[in-house]
N, C-alpha and C positions, 0 to 999 in steps of 0.2 A: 504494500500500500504506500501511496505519495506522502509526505508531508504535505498537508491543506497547506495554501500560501493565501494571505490578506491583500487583496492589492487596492493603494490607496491611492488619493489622489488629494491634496491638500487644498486644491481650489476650487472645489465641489464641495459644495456644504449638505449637510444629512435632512431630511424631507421626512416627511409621513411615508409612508409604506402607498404606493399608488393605487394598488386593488383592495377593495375591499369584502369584507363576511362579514354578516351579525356575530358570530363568533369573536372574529378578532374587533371591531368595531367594542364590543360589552367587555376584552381583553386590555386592548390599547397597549398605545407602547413601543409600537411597532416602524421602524424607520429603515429608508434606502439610504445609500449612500455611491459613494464613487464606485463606478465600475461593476454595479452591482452585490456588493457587500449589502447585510443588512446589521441592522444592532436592536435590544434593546434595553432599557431600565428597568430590572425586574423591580414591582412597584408589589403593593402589598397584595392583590388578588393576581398576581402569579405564584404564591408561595403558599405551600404547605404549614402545618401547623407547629413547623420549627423553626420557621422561616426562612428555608430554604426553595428555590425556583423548584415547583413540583413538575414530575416528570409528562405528566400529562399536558399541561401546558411544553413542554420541549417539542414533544412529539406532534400535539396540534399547529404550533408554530411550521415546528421542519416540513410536514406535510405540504403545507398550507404553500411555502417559499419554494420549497422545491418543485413541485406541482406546477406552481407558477410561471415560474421561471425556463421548467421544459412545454411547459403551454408555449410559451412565446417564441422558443426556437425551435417548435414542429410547428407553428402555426397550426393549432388545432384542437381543439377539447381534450383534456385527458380526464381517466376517473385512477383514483388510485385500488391497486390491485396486492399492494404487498410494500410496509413499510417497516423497517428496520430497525431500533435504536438502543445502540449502543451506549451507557452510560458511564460515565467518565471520570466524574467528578461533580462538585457542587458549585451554585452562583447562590448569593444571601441576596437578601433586601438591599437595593443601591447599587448592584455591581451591574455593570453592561456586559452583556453576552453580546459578542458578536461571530457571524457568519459569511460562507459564499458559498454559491452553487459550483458543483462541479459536475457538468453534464457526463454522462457515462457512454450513453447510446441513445441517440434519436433518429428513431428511424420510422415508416410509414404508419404502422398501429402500435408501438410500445416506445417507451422512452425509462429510462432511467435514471437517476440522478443521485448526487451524496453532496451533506449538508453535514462540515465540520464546526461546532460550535465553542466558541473560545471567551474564558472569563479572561483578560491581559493573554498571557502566552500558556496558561494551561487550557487543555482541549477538556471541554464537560463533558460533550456529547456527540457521537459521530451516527447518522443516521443517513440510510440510503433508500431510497426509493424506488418502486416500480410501478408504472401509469399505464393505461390502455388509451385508445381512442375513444373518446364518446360515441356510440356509434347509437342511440337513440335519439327521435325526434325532441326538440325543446321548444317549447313553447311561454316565451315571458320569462325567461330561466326557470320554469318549473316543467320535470317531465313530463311526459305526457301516460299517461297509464291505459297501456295496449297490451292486446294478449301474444307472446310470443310466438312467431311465426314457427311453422309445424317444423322444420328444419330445426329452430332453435331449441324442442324439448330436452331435456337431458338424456344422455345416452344411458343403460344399465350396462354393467360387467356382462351379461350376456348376449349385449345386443355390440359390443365390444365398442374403439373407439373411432368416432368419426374424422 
């Protein structure tokens, strides 16, 4: 595996997070920066009851970044299919977590991606992801609830695999 590398740019100042979810929207906290780094301030409704960054919040965050981030260089909907995280270390109340995407594989219906998460120079959390293509109609961003076409039933072990 690589060493994650940060790359910064000093004349680019750090923004709100561009996309948004009621998720992270009721979260907050959430900021872009140069080159596509992200960071945040874990504030007190990201923390467990030690006050420590809870891992759930890591994981909805990296999802959410990495997801995104291979949305834009396949140009095209993904849904998440399989997400990874590795825990590392800890962030408290105050400290900035920061990350960047490091795309894996983007290619026509799956993408992959890993999102190294860093308190200063130690790594908390390394989490990697895998996406599909959306491949269902949306309507108003909300799917649309249709019954699977007869191809798409699930196969049985005896009916072996398609």
């Amino acid at each position: 595996m690589t060493e994650p590398t940060t790359r910064t740019d000093s004349t680019r100042s750090w923004q709100p997070y561009r996309r948004s979810s009621p998720l992270l929207d009721a979260l907050g906290g959430l900021e872009e920066g140069p080159d596509g780094a992200v960071r945040m301030t874990v504030q007190d409704q990201h923390c467990n009851n030690r006050g420590r960054l809870h891992g759930g919040i890591i994981s909805a965050y990296g999802d959410f970044i990495i997801g995104h981030y291979l949305e834009v260089l396949a140009d095209q909907r993904l849904v998440t299919t399989s997400l990874t995280v590795h825990f590392m270390g800890s962030a408290q109340l105050g400290d900035t977590a920061t990350g960047l995407v490091e795309p894996l594989h983007v290619g026509g219906h799956t993408a992959v991606g890993r999102l190294a998460i860093h308190v200063e120079d130690r790594l908390i959390a390394d989490i990697t992801g895998l996406y599909i293509a959306h491949t269902k109609p949306v309507i108003a961003g909300v799917l649309t609830h249709q019954e699977p076409a007869q191809d798409d039933q699930p196969t049985t072990k005896a009916q072996g695999v398609r």
